[in-house]
C-alpha positions as CSV (number, residue, x, y, z in Angstrom):
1,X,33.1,35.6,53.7
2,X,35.2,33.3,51.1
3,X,35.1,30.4,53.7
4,X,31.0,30.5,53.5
5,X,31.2,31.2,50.2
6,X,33.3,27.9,49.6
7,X,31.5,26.1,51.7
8,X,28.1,26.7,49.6
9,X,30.0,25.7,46.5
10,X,30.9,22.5,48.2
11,X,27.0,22.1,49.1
12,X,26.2,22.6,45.5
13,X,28.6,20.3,44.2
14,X,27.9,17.4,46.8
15,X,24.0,17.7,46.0
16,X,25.2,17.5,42.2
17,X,26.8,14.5,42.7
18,X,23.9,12.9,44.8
19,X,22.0,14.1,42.0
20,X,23.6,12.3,39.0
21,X,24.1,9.1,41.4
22,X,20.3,9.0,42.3
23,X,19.7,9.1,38.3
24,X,22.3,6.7,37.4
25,X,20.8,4.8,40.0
26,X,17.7,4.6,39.1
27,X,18.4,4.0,35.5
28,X,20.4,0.8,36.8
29,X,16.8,-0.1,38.7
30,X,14.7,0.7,36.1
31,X,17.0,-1.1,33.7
32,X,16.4,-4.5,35.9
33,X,13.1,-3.7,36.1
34,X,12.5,-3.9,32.5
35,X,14.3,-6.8,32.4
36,X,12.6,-8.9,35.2
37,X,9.2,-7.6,33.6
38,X,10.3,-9.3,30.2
39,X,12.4,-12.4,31.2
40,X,10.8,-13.6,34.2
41,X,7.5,-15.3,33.8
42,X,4.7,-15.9,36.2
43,X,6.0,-19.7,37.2
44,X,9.8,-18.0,37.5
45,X,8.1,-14.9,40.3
46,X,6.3,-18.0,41.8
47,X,9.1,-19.7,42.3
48,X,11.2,-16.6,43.3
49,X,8.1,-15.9,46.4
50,X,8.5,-19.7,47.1
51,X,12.4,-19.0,47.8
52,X,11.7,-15.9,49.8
53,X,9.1,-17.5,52.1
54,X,11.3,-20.6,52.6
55,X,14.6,-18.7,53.4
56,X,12.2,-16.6,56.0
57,X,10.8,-20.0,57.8
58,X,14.5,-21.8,57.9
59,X,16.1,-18.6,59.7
60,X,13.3,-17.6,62.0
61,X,11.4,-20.8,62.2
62,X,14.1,-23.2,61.8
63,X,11.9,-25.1,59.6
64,X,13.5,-27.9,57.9
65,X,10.9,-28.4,55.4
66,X,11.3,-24.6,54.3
67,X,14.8,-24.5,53.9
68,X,14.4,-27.6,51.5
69,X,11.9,-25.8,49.5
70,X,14.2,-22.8,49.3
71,X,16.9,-25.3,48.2
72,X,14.8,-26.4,45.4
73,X,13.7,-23.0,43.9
74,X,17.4,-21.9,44.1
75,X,18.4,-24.6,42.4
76,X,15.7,-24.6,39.8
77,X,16.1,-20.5,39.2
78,X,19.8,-21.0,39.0
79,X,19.4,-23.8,36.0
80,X,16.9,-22.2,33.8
81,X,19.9,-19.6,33.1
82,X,22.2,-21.0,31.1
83,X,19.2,-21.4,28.9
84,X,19.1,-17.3,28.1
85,X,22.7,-17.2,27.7
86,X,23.0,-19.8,24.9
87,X,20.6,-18.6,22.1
88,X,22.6,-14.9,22.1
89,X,24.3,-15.5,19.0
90,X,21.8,-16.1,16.4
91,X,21.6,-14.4,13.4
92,X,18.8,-14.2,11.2
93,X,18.2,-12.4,7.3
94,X,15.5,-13.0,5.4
95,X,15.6,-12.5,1.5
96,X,12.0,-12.6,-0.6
97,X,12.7,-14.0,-4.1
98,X,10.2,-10.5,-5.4
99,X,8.2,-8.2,-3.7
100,X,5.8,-7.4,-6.4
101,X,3.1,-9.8,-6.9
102,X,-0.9,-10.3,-8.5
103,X,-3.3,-11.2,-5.7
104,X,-3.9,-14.9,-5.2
105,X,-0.4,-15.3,-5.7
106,X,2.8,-16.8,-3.3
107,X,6.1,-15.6,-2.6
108,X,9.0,-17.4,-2.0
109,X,11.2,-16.6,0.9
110,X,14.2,-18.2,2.0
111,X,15.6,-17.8,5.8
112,X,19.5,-17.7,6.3
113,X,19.9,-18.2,10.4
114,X,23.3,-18.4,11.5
115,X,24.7,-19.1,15.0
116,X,27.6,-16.6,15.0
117,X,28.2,-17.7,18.4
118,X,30.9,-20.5,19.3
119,X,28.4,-21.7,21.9
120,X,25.2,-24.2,20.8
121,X,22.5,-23.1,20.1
122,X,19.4,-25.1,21.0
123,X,16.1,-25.6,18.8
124,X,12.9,-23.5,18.9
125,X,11.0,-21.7,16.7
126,X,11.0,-18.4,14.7
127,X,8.0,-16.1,14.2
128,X,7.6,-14.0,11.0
129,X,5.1,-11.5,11.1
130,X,2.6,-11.7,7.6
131,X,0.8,-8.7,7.8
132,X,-1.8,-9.5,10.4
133,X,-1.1,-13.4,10.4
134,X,2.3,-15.1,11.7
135,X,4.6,-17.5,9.9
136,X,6.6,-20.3,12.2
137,X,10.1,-21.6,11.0
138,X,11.6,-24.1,12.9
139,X,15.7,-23.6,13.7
140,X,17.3,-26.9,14.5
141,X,20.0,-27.6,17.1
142,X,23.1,-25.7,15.5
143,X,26.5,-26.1,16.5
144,X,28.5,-23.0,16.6
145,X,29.2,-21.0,13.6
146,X,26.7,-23.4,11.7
147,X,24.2,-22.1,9.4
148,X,20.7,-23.0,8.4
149,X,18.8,-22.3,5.6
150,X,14.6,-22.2,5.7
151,X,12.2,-21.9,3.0
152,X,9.2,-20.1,3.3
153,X,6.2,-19.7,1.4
154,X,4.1,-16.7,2.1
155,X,0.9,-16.3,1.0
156,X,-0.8,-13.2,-0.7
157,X,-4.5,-13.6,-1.2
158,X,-5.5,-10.0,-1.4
159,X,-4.6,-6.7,-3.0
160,X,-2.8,-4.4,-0.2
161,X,0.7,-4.2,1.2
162,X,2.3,-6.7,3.3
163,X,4.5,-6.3,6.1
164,X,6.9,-9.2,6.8
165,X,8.8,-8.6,10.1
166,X,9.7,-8.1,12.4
167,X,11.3,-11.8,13.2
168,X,11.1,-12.9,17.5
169,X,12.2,-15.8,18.5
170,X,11.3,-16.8,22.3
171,X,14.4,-19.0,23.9
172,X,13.8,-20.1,27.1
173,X,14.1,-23.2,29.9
174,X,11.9,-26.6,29.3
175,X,10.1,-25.8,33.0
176,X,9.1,-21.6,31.3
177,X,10.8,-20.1,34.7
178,X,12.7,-17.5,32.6
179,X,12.1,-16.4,29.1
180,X,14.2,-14.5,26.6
181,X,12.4,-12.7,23.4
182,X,14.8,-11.8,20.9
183,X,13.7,-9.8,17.8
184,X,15.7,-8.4,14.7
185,X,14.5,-5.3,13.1
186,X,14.6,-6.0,9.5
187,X,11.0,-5.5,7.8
188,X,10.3,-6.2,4.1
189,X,7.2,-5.0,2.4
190,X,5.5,-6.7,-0.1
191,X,3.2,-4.9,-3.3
192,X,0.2,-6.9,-3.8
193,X,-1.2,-5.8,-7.2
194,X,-4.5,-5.8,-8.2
195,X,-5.5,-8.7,-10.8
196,X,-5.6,-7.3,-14.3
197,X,-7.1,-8.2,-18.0
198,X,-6.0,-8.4,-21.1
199,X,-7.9,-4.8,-22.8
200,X,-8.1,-4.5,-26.3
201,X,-5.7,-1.8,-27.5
202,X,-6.6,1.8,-26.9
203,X,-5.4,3.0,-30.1
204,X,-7.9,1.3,-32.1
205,X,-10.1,3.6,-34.4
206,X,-9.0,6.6,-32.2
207,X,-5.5,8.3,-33.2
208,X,-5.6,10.0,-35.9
209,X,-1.9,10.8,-37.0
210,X,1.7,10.8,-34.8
211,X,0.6,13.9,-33.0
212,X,-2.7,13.3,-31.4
213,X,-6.1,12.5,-32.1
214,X,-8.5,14.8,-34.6
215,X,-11.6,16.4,-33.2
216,X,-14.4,18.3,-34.5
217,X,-13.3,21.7,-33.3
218,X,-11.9,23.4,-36.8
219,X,-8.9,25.7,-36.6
220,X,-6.8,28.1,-38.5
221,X,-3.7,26.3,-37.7
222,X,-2.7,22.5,-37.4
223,X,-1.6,19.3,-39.1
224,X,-4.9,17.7,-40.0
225,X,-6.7,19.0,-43.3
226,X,-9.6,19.9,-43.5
227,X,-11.0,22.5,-46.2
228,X,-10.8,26.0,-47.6
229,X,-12.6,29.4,-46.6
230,X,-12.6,33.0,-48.0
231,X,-9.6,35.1,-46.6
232,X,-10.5,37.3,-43.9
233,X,-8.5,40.7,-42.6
234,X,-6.4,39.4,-40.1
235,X,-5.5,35.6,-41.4
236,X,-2.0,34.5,-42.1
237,X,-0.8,34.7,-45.7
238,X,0.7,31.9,-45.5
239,X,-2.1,29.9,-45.0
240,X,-3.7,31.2,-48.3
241,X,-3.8,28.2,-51.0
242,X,-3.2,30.1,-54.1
243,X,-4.7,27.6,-56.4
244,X,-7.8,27.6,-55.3
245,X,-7.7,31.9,-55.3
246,X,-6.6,30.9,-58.8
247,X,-9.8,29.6,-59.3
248,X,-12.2,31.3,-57.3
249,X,-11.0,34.7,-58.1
250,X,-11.3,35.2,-54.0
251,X,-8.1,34.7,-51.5
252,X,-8.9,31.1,-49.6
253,X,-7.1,30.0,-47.0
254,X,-6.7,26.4,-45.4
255,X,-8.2,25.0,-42.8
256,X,-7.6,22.4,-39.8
257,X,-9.4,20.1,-38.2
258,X,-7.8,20.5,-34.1
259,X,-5.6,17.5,-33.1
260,X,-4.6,16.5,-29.1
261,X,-2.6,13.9,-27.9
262,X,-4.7,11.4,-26.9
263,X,-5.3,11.6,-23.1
264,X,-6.7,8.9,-21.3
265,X,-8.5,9.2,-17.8
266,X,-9.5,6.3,-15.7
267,X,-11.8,7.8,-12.6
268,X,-12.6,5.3,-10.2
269,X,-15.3,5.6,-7.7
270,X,-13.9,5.0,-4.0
271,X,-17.7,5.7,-2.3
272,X,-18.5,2.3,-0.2
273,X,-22.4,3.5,-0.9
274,X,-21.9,2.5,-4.8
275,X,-20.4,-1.1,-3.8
276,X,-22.5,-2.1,-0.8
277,X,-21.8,-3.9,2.7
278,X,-19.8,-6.6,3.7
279,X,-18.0,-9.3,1.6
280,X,-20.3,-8.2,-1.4
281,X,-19.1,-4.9,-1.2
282,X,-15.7,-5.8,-0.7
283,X,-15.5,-8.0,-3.5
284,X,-17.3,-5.2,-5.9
285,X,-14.6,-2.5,-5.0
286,X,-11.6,-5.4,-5.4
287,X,-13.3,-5.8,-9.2
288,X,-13.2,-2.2,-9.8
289,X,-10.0,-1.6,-9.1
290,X,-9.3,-4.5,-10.9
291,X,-10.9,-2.9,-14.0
292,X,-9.7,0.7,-13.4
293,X,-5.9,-0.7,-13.4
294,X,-6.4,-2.7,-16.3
295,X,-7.2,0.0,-18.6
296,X,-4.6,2.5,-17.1
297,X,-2.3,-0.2,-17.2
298,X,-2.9,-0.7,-21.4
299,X,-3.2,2.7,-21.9
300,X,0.6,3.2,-20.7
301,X,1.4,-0.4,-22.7
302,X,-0.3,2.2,-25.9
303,X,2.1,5.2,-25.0
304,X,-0.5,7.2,-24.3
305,X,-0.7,9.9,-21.6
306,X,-2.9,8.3,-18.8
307,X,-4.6,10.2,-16.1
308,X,-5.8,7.4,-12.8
309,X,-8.2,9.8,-11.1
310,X,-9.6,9.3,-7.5
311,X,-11.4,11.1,-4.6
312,X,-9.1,13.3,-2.9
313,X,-10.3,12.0,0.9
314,X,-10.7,14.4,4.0
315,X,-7.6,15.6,6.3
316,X,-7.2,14.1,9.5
317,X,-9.2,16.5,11.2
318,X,-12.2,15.3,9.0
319,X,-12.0,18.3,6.3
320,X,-12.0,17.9,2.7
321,X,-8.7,18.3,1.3
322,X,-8.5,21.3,-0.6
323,X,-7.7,19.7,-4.0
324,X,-11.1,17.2,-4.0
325,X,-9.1,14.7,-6.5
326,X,-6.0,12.8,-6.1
327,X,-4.1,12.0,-9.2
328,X,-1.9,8.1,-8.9
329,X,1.4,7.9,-10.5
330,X,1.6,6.8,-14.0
331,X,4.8,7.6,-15.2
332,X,5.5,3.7,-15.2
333,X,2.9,0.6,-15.1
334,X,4.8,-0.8,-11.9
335,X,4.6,2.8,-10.5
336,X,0.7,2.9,-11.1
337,X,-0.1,-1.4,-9.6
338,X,2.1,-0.1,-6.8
339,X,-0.1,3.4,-5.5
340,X,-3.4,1.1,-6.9
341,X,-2.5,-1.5,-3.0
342,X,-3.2,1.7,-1.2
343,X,-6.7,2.1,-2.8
344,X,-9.9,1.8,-0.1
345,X,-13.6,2.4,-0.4
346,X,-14.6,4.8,2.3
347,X,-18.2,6.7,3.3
348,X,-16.9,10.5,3.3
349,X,-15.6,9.5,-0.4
350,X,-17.4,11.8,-2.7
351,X,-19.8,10.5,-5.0
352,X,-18.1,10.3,-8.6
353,X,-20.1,13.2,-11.0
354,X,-18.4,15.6,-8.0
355,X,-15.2,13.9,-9.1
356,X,-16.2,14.4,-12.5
357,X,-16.4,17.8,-12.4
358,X,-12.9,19.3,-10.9
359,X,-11.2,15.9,-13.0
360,X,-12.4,18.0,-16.4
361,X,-11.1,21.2,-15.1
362,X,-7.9,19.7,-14.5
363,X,-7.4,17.7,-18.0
364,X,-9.5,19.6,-19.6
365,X,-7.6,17.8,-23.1
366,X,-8.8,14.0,-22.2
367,X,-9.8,12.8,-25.9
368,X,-11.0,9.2,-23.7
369,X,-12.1,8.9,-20.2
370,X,-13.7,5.5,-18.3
371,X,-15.4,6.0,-15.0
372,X,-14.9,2.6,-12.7
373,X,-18.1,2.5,-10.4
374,X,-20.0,-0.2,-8.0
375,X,-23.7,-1.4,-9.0
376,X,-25.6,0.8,-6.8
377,X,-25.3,3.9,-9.3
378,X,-28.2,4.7,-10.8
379,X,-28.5,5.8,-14.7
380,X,-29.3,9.5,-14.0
381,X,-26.1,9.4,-12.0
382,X,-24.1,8.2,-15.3
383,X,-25.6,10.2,-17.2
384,X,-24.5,13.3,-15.0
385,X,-21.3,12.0,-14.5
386,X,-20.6,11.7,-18.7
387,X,-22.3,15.2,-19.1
388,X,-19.4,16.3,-16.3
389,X,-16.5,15.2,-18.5
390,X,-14.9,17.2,-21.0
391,X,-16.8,18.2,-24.1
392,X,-15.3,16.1,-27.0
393,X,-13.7,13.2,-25.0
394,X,-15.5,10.0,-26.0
395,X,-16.7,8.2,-22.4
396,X,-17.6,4.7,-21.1
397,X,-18.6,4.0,-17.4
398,X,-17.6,0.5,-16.3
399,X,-20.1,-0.7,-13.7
400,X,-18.6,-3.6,-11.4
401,X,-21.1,-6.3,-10.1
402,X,-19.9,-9.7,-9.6
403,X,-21.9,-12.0,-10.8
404,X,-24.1,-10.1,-13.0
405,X,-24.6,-10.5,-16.6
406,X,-21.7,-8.8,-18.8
407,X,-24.0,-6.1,-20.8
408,X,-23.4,-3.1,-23.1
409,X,-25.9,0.0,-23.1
410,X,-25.5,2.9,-25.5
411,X,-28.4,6.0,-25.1
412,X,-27.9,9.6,-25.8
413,X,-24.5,9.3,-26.1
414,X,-23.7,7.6,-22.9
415,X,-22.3,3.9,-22.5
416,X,-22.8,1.9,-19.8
417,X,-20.4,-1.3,-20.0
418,X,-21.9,-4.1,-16.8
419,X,-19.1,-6.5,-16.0
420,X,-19.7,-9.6,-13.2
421,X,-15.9,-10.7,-13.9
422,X,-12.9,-9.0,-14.7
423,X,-12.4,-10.9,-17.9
424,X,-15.5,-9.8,-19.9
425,X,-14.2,-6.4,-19.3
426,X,-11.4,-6.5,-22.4
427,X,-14.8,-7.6,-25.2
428,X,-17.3,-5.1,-23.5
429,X,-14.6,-2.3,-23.8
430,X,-13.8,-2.7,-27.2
431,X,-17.6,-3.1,-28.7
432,X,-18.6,-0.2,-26.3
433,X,-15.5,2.6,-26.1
434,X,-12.9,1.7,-29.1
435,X,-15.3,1.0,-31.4
């Protein structure tokens, strides 16, 4: 009994072993596999078959001819490796001078390559991926332990993030038997901020006193004035102005006009169908975000509490999100140009009265909203969208077409502001909304 029972414990350990050799094994063969799939191109496999077929005719053919064809693709396979094994020290870090900039603007970069090798390191040429476009720098001939240093200039035409990196550089023999891709995994990401405009200030003919701005609404208690009344039961005594009891013979108290802090809220349309197709489209929706961060962006300058109001999208399983707005950072300007890169138009956007509506319930206290729409909203839909807004809040809707006459339209308490560039924006603003 305990000499089968050893001997199945030596079975079990001997199929163990075979077990972890087989994997190690074949982790060594996959290993090479990779490898050969990523260094050997199709001229070095060509020329690997040549070898194969010639050493096969020289032994069983006794071909001359194919044993000096073998010769040759040894001899050519055998040179193009030295050519892998001398580029292995390179070192590469790449430092932007700023990764915050307007669209339309350029970026300095400067490459630092090093050879940290004591071998030489040949020529060739580095790729920096732009985003979706590729930068080449070319790295001289450097001796060992030498250093380069590469300026680059890196273009940013458009509002968006860009990705620079990761940096390849492909090392390889004059004939291209075998080739060597070597990459380094450093990625820096560039903020392409929307263009803005100089806006008018918004504190012009709007606050009030240090504490907010005055509305309509009268109150029993506040900080701006606004007349007496006759006592009722249940009013403050302290409220009662005794010199005008005095003369009344009747108790009046005081009374307030309400003040808020002014609130501002920017909602910007995001539905492609306002903006239209193609490069039109495009370049409406790039204006309006344009416009929408410029007047965030001098609201904060004001010291005013701004609200940067968007549609809240749909999941990823194509449901709308339960909160149907989503609210950008504004706790800092740079904060704000930063979320406005990830800004796109989109068709399952809602349409902006439905943005309206939930944006009021949320800040129900904004004293000035702007709504930043395309040029395909019709009047009704303004109007609607205005009507949607918090009672008391003074509104302007901003409608983007480039190209268009600038125009002001006031009617039944609505004002439609037409911009065709961003600049006329800051004039129309302050005739139409601070006025």
């Amino acid at each position: 009994w305990r000499a089968a029972a050893k001997s199945r414990y030596l079975c079990r350990a001997a199929a163990s072993a075979l077990r972890r050799g087989a994997d190690r094994v074949g982790a060594v063969v996959r290993a090479v596999g990779r490898w050969l799939a990523e260094t050997v191109t199709a001229a070095g496999w060509l020329l690997l078959a040549v070898l194969v077929i010639g050493a096969v005719g020289w032994f069983w053919l006794g071909l001359v001819e194919a044993a000096v064809v073998a010769v040759i693709a040894a001899v050519l396979l055998v040179s193009s490796i030295p050519f892998l094994l001398i580029a292995a020290g390179l070192q590469v870090r790449l430092e932007l001078e700023r990764d915050r900039v307007v669209a339309g603007s350029e970026i300095a970069a400067t490459l630092h390559i090093r050879n940290g090798s004591a071998r030489l390191s040949p020529p060739g040429v580095l790729d920096v991926p732009v985003g979706d476009g590729l930068v080449e720098a070319e790295i001289p001939l450097l001796l060992g332990s030498a250093e380069h240093v590469q300026p680059l200039r890196i273009s940013a035409p458009k509002r968006g993030i860009i990705a620079v990196g990761p940096m390849t550089i492909a090392r390889g023999d004059p004939i291209g038997i075998l080739r060597r891709e070597m990459s380094w995994p450093q990625v820096e990401r560039i903020h392409v901020h929307p263009v803005t405009a100089s806006i008018p200030s918004t504190s012009a003919g709007t606050v009030r006193d240090v504490d907010g701005v005055a509305t309509t609404r009268i109150v029993d208690e506040d900080l701006e004035f606004h007349g007496f009344r006759e006592y009722v039961p249940g009013d403050s005594m302290r409220h009662v102005h005794w010199k005008s009891t005095a003369k009344t013979d009747k108790l009046m108290v005081r009374q307030y006009e309400e003040t808020r802090r002014a609130t501002i809220a920017v909602l910007l349309d995001t539905r492609s169908e306002e903006y239209g197709d193609g490069e039109a489209g495009a370049e409406a929706f790039e204006l309006a975000v344009s416009a929408a961060a410029s007047l965030a962006a001098q609201g904060l300058r004001d010291g005013r509490e701004v609200q940067f109001i968007a549609d809240g999208g749909v999941s990823e399983r194509g449901r709308r999100l339960a909160s149907s707005i989503k609210t950008l950072p504004t706790h800092d300007r740079i904060a704000l140009l930063d979320a406005t890169c990830l800004l796109q138009r989109g068709a399952e956007s809602q349409r902006i009265e439905e943005v309206a509506r939930p944006a009021a319930e949320t800040f129900p206290t904004t004293t000035l909203a702007f709504t930043v729409t395309g040029p395909a909203i019709s009047i009704d839909r303004v109007r609607r969208t205005a009507f949607s807004l918090p009672l008391g809040a003074r509104s302007a809707t901003v409608r983007c077409d480039p190209g268009a006459e600038p125009t002001l339209r006031s009617a039944g308490g609505v004002t439609l502001i037409t911009v065709g560039r961003l600049d006329d924006l800051g004039r129309l603003v302050a005739r139409g909304a601070l006025s």
